[in-house]
C-alpha positions in Angstrom: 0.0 0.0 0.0 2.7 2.4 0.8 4.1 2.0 -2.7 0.7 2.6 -4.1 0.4 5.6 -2.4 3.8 7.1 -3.4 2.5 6.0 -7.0 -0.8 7.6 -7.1 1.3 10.8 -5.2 3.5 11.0 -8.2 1.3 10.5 -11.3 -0.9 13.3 -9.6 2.3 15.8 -8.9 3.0 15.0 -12.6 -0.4 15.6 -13.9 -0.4 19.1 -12.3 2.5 20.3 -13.7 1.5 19.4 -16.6 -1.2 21.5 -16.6 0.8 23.9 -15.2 2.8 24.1 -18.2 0.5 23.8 -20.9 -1.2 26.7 -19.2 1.9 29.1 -19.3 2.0 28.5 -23.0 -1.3 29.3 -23.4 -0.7 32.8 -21.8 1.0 36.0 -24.1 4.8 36.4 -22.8 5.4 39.8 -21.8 7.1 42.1 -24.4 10.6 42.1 -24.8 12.1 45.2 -24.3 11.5 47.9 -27.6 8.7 45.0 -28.8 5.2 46.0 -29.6 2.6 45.0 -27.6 0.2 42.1 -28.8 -3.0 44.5 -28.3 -3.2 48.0 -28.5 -5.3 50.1 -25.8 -8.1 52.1 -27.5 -7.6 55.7 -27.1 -9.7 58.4 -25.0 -11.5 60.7 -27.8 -10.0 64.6 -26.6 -12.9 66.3 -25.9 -13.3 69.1 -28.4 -13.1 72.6 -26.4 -16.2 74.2 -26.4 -16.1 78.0 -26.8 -17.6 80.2 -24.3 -18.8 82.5 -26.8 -22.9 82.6 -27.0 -23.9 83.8 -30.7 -27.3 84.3 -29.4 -27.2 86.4 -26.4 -30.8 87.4 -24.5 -30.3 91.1 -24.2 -28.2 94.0 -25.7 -27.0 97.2 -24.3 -24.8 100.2 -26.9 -22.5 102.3 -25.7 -20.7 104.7 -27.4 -21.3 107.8 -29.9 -23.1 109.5 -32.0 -22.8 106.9 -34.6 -24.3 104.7 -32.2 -27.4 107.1 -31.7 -28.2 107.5 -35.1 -27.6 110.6 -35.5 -28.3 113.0 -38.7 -29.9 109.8 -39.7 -33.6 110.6 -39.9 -34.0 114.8 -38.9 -31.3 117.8 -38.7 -29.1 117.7 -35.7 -31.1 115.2 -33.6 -30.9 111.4 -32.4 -32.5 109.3 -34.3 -32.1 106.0 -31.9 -34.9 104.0 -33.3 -32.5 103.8 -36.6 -29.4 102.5 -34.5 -27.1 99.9 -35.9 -26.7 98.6 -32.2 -30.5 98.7 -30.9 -32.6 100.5 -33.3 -36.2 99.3 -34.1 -36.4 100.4 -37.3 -37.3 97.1 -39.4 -35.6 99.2 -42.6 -32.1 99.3 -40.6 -32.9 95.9 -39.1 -30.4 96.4 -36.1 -28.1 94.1 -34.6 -30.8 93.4 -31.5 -33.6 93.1 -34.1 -31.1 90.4 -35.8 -29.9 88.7 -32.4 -33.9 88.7 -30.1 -36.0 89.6 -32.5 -39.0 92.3 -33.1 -40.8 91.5 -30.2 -38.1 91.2 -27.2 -36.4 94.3 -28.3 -38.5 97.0 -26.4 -37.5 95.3 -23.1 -34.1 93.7 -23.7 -32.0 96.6 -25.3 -30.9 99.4 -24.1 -29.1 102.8 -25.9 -26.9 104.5 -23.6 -24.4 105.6 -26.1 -24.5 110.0 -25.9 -23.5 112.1 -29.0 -20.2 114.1 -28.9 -19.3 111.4 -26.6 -15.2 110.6 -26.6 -13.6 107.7 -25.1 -12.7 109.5 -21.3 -17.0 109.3 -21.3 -16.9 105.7 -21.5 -16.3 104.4 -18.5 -18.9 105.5 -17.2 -21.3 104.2 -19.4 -20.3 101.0 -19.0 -20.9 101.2 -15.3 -24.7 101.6 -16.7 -24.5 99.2 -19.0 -22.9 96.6 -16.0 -26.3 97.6 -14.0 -28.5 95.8 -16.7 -26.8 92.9 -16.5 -26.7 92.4 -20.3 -26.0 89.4 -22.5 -23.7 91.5 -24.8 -22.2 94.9 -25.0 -21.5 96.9 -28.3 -18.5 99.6 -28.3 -18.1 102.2 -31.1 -15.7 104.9 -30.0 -13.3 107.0 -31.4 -14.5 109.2 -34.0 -15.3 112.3 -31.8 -11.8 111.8 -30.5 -9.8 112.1 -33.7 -12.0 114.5 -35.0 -11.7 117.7 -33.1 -11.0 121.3 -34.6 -7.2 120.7 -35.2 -5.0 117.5 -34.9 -3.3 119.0 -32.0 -6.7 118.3 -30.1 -6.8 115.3 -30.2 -7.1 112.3 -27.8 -3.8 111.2 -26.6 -2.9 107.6 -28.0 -2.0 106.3 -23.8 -5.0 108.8 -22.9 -7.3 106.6 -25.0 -5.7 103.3 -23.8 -6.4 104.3 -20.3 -9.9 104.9 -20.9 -10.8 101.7 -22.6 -8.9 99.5 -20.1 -10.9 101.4 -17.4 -14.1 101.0 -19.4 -13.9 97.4 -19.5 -12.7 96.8 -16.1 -15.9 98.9 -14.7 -17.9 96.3 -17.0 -16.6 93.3 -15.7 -17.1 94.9 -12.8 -20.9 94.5 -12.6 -21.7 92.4 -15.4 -18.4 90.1 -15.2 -20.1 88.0 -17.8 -21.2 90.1 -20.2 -19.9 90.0 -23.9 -18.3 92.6 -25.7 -18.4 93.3 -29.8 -15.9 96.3 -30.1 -16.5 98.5 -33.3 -13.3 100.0 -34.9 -13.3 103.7 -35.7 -14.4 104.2 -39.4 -11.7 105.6 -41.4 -12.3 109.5 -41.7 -10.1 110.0 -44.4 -11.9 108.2 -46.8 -15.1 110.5 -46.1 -12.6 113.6 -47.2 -12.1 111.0 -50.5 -16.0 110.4 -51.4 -16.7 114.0 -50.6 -14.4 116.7 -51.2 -15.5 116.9 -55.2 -19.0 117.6 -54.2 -19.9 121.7 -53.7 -22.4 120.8 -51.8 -20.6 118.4 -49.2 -17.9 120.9 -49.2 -20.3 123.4 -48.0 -21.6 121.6 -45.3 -18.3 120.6 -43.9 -17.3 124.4 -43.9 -20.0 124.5 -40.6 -17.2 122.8 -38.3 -17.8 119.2 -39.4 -14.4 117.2 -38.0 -12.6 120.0 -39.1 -9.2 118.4 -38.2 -9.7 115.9 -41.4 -12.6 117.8 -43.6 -11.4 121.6 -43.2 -10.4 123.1 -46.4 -10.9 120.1 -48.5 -10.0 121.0 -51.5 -6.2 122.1 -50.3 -4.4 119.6 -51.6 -0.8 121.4 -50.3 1.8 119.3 -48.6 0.5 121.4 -44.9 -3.1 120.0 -45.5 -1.9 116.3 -46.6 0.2 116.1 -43.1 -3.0 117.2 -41.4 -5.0 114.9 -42.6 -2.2 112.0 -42.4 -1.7 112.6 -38.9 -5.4 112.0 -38.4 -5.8 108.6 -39.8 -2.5 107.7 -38.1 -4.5 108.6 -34.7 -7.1 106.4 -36.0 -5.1 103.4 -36.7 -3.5 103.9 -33.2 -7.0 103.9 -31.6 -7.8 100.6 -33.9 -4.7 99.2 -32.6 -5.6 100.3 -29.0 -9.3 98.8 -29.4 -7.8 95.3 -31.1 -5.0 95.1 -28.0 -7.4 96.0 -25.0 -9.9 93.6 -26.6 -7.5 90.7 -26.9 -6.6 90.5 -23.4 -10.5 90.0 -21.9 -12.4 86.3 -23.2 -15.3 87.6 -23.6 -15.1 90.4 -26.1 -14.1 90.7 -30.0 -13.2 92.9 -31.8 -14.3 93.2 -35.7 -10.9 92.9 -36.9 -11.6 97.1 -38.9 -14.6 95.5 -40.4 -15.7 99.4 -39.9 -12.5 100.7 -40.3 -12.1 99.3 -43.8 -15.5 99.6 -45.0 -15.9 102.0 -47.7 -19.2 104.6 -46.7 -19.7 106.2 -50.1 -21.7 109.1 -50.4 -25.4 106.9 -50.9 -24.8 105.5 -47.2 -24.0 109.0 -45.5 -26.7 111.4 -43.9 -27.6 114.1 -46.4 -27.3 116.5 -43.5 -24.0 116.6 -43.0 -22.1 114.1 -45.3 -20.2 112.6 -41.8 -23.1 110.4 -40.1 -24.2 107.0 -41.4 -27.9 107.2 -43.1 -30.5 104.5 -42.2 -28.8 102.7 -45.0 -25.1 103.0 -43.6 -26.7 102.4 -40.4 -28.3 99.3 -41.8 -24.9 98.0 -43.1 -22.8 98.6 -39.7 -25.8 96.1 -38.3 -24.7 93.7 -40.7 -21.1 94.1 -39.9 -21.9 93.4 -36.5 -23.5 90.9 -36.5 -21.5 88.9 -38.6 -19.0 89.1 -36.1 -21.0 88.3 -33.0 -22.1 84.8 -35.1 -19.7 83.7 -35.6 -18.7 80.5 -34.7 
């Protein structure tokens, strides 16, 4: 029996490392060193950023300048706000708010705090009102009323303007640290001089004091009057660079890249008041600037 024992003890020792064995050949060796791996893990799909710009915001508030407030667009020297590119209600213009909430939610979701003769050091402080609405998105157009003073020598200091804008934006984030920005660029005044200065008529306005640093004596063509009016869309660019720069640094606001700036208001799109102001048409095509722009993906 002993024997047997040992016998049965040894066939089953055997039969387990044999199993043993067939099972480690059965199992994937580990890689050598510098080997590919028999099976390949599948990979975590990035998750594609999403951007935290809303091209359909629920309420607008303008600030800004006379541009902004329509005016010279529908009477002699007076607002014409209904006919703002920004908030207007005029269905002709078809505004950026008409565009973005439609007829019936612009009464109540818009607001027009933008003041004619308005320059850049005014802006700050109607941002702070803008910041009390709480709006979905702000529109900026600034600049004009600072370049276009009696004589270049008036006009807005390049760090002056900078100063103001970074101060406007910080009193908007302030209150409304959420809010979006769209951040017009200051048309380009010189070409205005271009389109008009042929015309008796326009000339004849302008001679009333209209931005006299660019449109004074239009028809001077000397080398005096061509630094002048140099110097002035120099000061323009700078703001433009001032707006694009200021803009750049916040996430929540764009700039249109001198959509405005490089947009070329011929006579048919000016006020036949003064030959400076958008009409309800050039009003109607700086809402379509804008709101390309704030669409966009």
């Amino acid at each position: 029996m002993p024997h047997a024992r040992r016998r049965i003890r040894t066939a089953v020792v055997g039969a387990l490392l044999t199993v043993v064995a067939l099972a480690g050949c059965t199992a994937s060796p580990a890689p050598r060193t510098g080997a590919a791996p028999s099976a390949r893990p599948v990979p975590t799909p990035t998750p594609t950023p999403v951007s935290s710009w809303d091209v359909s915001p629920a309420s607008v508030a303008a600030v800004g300048d006379s541009i902004t407030r329509a005016f010279d667009a529908c009477s002699l020297l007076a607002d014409c706000p209904e006919a703002s590119w920004a908030t207007g209600t005029d269905p002709a213009v078809n505004s950026l708010a008409l565009r973005l909430l439609g007829a019936g939610r612009v009464a109540g979701n818009s607001w027009n705090l933008a003041r004619s003769g308005a320059r850049v050091a005014a802006l700050p402080e109607q941002m702070a009102r803008a910041a009390e609405r709480r709006p979905g998105l702000v529109t900026v157009m600034i600049g004009a009323n600072d370049a276009c003073r009696p004589t270049p020598a008036g006009m807005t200091p390049v760090a002056e303007f900078r100063r103001s804008f970074e101060a406007s934006l910080a009193r908007l984030r302030k209150g409304a640290p959420k809010a979006q920005v769209y951040v017009a660029s200051v048309p380009d005044l010189r070409r205005l001089w271009e389109n008009g200065r042929a015309s008796p008529l326009v000339r004849r306005v302008w001679e009333l004091g209209v931005c006299g640093a660019m449109l004074a004596d239009p028809e001077d063509l000397g080398a005096a009057a061509e630094r002048r009016r140099t110097a002035v869309r120099d000061r323009v660019v700078a703001y433009n660079r001032v707006l694009a720069e200021v803009c750049a640094k916040d996430a929540r606001c764009r700039y249109d890249g001198g959509a405005v700036f490089g947009f070329r208001f011929d006579r048919s799109l000016l006020s036949t008041w003064d030959w400076f102001h958008p009409s309800r048409e050039g009003q109607a095509r700086l809402a379509e600037l804008a709101y390309r722009r704030v669409t966009e993906e």
